[in-house]
C-alpha positions as CSV (number, residue, x, y, z in Angstrom):
1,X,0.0,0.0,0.0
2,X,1.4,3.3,-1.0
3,X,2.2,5.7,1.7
4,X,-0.4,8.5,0.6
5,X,-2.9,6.0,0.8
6,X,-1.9,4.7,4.2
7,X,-2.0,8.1,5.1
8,X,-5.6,8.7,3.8
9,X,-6.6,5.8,5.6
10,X,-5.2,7.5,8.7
11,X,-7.5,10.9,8.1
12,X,-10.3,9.3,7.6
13,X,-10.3,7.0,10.8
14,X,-9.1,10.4,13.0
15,X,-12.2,12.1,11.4
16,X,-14.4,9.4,12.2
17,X,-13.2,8.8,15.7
18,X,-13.4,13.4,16.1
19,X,-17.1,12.9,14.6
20,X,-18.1,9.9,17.2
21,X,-16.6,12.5,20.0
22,X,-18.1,15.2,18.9
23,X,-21.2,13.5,18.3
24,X,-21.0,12.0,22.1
25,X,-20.1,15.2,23.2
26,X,-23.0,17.4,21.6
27,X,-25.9,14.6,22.5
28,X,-24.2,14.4,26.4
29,X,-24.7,18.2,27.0
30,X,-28.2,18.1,25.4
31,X,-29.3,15.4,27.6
32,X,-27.6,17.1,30.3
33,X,-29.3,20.6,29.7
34,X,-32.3,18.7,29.4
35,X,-32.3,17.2,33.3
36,X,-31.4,20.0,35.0
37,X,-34.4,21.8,33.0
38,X,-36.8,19.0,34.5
39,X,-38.4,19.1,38.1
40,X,-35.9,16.4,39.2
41,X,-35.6,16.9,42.7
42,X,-31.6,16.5,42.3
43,X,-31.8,19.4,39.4
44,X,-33.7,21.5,41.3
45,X,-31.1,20.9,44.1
46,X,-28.2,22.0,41.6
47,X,-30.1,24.9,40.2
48,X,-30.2,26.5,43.8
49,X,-33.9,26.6,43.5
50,X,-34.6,24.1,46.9
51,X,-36.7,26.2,49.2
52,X,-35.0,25.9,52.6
53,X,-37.3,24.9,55.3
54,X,-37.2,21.4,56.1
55,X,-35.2,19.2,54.0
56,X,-35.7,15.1,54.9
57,X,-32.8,13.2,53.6
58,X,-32.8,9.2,53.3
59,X,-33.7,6.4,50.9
60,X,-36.4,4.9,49.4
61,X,-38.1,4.9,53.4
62,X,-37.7,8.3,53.2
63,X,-39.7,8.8,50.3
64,X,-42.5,6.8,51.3
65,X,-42.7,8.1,55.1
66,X,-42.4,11.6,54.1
67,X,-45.0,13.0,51.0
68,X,-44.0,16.6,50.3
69,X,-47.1,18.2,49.5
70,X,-48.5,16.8,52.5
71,X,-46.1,17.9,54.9
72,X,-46.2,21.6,53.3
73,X,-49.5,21.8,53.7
74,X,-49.6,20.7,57.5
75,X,-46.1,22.8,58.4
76,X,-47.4,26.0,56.2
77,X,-43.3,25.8,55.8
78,X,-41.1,24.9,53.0
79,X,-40.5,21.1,52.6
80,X,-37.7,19.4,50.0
81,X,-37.3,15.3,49.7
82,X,-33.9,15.3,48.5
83,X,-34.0,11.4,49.4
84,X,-33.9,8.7,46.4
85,X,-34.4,4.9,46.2
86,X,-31.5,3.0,47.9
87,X,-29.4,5.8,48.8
88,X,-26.5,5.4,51.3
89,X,-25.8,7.8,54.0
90,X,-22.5,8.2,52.5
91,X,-24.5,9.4,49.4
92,X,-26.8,11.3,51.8
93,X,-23.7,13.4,53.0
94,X,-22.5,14.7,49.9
95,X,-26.1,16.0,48.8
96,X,-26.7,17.4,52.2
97,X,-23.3,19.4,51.3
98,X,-24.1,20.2,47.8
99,X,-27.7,21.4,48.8
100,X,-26.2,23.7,51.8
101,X,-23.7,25.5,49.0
102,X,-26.5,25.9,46.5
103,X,-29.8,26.8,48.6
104,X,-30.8,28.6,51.3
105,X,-29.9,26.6,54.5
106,X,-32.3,24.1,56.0
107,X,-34.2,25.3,59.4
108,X,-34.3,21.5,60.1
109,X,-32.6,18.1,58.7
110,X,-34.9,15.2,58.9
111,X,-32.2,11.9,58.4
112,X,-34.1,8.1,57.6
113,X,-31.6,6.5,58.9
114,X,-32.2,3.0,57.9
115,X,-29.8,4.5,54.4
116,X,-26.8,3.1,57.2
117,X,-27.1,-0.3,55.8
118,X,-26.9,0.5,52.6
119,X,-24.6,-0.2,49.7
120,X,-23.2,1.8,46.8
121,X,-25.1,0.2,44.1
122,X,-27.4,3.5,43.2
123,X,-24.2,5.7,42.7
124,X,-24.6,5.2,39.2
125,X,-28.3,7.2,38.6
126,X,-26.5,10.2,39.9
127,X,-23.9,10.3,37.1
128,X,-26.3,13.1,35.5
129,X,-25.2,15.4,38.1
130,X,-21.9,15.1,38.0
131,X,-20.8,17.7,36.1
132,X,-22.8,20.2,38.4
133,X,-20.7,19.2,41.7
134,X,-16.9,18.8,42.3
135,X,-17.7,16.7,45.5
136,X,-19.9,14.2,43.7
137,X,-17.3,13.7,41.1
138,X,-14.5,12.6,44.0
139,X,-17.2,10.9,45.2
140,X,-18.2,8.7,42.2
141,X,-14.3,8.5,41.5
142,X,-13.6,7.3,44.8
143,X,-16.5,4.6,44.9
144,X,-16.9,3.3,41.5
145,X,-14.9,0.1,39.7
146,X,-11.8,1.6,37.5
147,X,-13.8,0.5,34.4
148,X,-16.6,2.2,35.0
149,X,-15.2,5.9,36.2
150,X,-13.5,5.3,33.0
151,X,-16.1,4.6,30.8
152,X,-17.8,7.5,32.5
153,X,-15.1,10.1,32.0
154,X,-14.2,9.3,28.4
155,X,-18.2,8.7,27.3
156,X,-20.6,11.6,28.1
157,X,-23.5,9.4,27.2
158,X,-22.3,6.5,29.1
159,X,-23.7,9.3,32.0
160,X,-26.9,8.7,30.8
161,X,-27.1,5.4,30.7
162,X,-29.8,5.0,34.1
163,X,-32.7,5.1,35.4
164,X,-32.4,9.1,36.2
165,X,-32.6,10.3,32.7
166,X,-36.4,8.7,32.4
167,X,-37.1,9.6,36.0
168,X,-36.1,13.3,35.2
169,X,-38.0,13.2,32.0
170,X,-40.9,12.0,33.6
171,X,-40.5,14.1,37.1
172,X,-43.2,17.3,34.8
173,X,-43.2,20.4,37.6
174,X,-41.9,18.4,40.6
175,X,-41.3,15.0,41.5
176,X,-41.8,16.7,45.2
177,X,-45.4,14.3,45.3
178,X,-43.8,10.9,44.6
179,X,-45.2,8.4,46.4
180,X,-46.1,4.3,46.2
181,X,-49.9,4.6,45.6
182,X,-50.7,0.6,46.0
183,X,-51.2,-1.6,48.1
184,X,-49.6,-4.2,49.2
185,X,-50.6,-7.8,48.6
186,X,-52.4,-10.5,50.8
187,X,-49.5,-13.0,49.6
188,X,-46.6,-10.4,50.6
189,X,-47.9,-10.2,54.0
190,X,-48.5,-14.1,54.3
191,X,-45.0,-14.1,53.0
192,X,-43.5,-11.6,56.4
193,X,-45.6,-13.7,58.4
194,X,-43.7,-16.8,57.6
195,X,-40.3,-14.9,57.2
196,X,-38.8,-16.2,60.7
197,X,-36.1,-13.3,60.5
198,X,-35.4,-10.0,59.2
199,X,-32.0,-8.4,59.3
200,X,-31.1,-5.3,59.9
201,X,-28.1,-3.8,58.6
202,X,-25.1,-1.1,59.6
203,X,-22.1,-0.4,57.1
204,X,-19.2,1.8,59.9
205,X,-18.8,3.9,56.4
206,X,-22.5,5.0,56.0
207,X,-22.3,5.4,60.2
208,X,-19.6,7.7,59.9
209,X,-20.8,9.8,57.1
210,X,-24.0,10.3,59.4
211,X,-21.9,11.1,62.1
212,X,-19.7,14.1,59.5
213,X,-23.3,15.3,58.8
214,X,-24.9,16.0,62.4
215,X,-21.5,17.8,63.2
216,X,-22.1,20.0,59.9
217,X,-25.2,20.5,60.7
218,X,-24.2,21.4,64.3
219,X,-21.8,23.8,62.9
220,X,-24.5,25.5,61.1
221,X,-26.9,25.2,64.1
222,X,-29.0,23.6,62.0
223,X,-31.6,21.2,64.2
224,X,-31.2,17.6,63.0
225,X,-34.0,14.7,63.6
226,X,-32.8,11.1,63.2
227,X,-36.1,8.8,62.1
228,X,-36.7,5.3,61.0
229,X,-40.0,5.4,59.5
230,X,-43.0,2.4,59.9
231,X,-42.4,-1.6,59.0
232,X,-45.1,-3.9,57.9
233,X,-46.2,-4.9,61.8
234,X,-45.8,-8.9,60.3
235,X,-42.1,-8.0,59.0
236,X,-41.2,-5.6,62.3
237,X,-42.1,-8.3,64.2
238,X,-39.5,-10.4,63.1
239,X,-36.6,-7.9,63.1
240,X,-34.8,-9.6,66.3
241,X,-31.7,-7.5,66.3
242,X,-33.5,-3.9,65.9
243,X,-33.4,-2.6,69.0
244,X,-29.7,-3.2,69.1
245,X,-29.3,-1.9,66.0
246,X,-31.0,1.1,66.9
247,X,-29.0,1.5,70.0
248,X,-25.7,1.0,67.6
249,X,-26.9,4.4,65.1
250,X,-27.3,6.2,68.4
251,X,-24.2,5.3,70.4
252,X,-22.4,5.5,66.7
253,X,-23.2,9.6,66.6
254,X,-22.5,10.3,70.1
255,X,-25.9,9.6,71.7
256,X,-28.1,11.4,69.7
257,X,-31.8,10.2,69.8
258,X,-33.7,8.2,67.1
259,X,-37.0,9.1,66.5
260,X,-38.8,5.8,66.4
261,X,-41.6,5.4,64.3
262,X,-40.9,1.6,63.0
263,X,-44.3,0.3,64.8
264,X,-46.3,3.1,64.5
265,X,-48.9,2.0,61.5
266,X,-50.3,-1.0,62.0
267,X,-53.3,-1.0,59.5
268,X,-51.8,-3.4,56.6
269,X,-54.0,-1.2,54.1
270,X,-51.4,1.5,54.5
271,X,-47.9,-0.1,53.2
272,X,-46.8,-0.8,50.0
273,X,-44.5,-3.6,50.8
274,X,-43.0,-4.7,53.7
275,X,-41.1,-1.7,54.2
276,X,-42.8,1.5,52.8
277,X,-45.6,2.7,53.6
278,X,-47.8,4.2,50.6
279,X,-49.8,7.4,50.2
280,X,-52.1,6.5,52.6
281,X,-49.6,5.4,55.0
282,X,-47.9,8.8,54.9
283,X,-51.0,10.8,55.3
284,X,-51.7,8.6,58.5
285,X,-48.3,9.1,60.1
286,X,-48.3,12.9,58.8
287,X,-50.1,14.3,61.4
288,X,-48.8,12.0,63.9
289,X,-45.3,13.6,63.1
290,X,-46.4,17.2,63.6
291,X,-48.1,16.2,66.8
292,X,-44.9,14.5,68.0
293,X,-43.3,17.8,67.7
294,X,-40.6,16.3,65.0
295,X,-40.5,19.8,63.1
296,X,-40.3,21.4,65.9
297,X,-36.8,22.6,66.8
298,X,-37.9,23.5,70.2
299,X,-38.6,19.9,70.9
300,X,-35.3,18.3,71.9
301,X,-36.1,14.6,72.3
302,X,-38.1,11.9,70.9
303,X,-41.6,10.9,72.8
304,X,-40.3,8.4,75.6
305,X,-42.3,5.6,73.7
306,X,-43.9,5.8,70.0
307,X,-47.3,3.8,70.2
308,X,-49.4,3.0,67.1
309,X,-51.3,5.2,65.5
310,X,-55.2,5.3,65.4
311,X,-56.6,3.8,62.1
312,X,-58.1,6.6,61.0
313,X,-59.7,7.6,57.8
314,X,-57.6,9.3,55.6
315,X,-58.3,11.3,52.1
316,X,-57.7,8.9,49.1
């Protein structure tokens, strides 16, 4: 092969490997422009356009035991879930950081803390974001396989690869009113009625990072509640090791008290599954959480005991 044609050969693959970048490039930044132009919770978080008020922080507990628009209405404050399905406290911390630099501070922090037994595996829906926060980048770097931070940096679309880019798409106004709306099934709760035990879980990284974000907040002076929101009574039941557990998040952050709501629903209509509650679920505990005082800043400590709450009718 003559040199000039080896040569050709050569221009044309660069071109085409420039074109594919560029391409990957252009179609990464729309797809990016478009998220943070959605009412994603996490792009309205890195717009600076959270409210203040109370911010509740946690997993996919968090989202169930806490429905925004119902909490607004009752507090006649400012409410922002900034929690997500599966998060980790670890993950938890650095959007409690990222929301404090871009928002008006919270007046309270309302922690799920059940996100300490958690793993990394949702990292990977936040890779949308990435490019709006130097902390979630060292974070993602620091957590994800070589491979995949690779594939990440050198692929912008490989960042939109998840389950965030429909979710955001989808999210319309606000994904503030996210909620489980059914109910859960006769077989899933013959199913926690035979389960003979449930574990709970505590990972020392996701207890520290809990730990790192009470003392911000203290810092701040910024109230913090610590909650685990309501079980399935059939699958509470079987948790052997909670109270220890419990007793483990407390001790692990210097003593500070756990608002414990795990057996506070017992009507079976108002869960999801065995470990969320659903719309109805939340609007029973809502008021039972503004009652409690758990908003309430002035209200240093947990009721000395957390007893059921009255089946009552709720609003569909």
């Amino acid at each position: 092969m003559a040199a000039s044609e080896l040569w050709k050969r050569i221009g044309w693959g660069l071109a085409l490997v420039a074109l594919v970048v560029a391409g990957d490039r252009a179609l990464a930044a729309g797809l990016h422009a478009a998220v943070m132009s959605t009412g994603n919770r996490f792009a309205v978080l890195y717009r600076g356009e959270a409210p203040g008020g109370v911010l509740i922080l946690g997993n996919s507990r968090a989202l169930n035991t806490f429905h925004q628009p119902t909490l607004a209405g009752l507090l006649n404050v400012p409410v922002f879930n900034a929690s997500y399905n599966g998060m980790s406290t670890e993950l938890s911390e650095v959007v409690l950081y990222d929301y404090v630099d871009r928002n008006p501070d919270p007046e309270l922090v309302v922690i799920e803390v059940t996100g300490v037994g958690a793993d990394d595996d949702q990292v990977r829906d936040f890779f949308p974001f990435a490019a709006e926060s130097e902390r979630l980048r060292t974070y993602l770097s620091q957590t994800l396989p070589p491979r995949v931070a690779t594939a990440r940096r050198l692929l912008g679309l490989y960042n939109y690869n998840g389950e965030m880019l429909y979710r955001s798409l989808a999210a319309g106004a606000s994904d503030q009113g996210t909620i489980n709306r059914y109910k859960i099934s006769p077989a899933l709760v013959a199913a926690a009625e035979r389960q003979e035990v449930a574990e709970t879980r505590l990972r020392p990284e996701n207890l520290a990072a809990l730990g790192r974000m009470i003392a911000f907040c203290g810092e701040r002076r910024i109230p913090v509640r610590l909650v685990v929101g309501p079980y399935l009574p059939a699958f509470r039941s079987k948790m052997t090791t909670y109270d220890a557990w419990v007793d483990a998040v407390s001790d692990g952050v210097g003593g500070v008290p756990i608002w414990d709501y795990s057996q506070a629903v017992t009507d079976v209509t108002a869960f999801a599954d065995r470990v969320h509650l659903n719309y109805r679920g939340a609007r029973l505990l809502a008021p039972r959480l503004f009652e409690d005082g758990l908003f309430d800043p002035a209200v240093a400590v947990p009721p000395a005991a957390v007893p059921p709450s009255p089946d009552v009718p709720v609003d569909p």
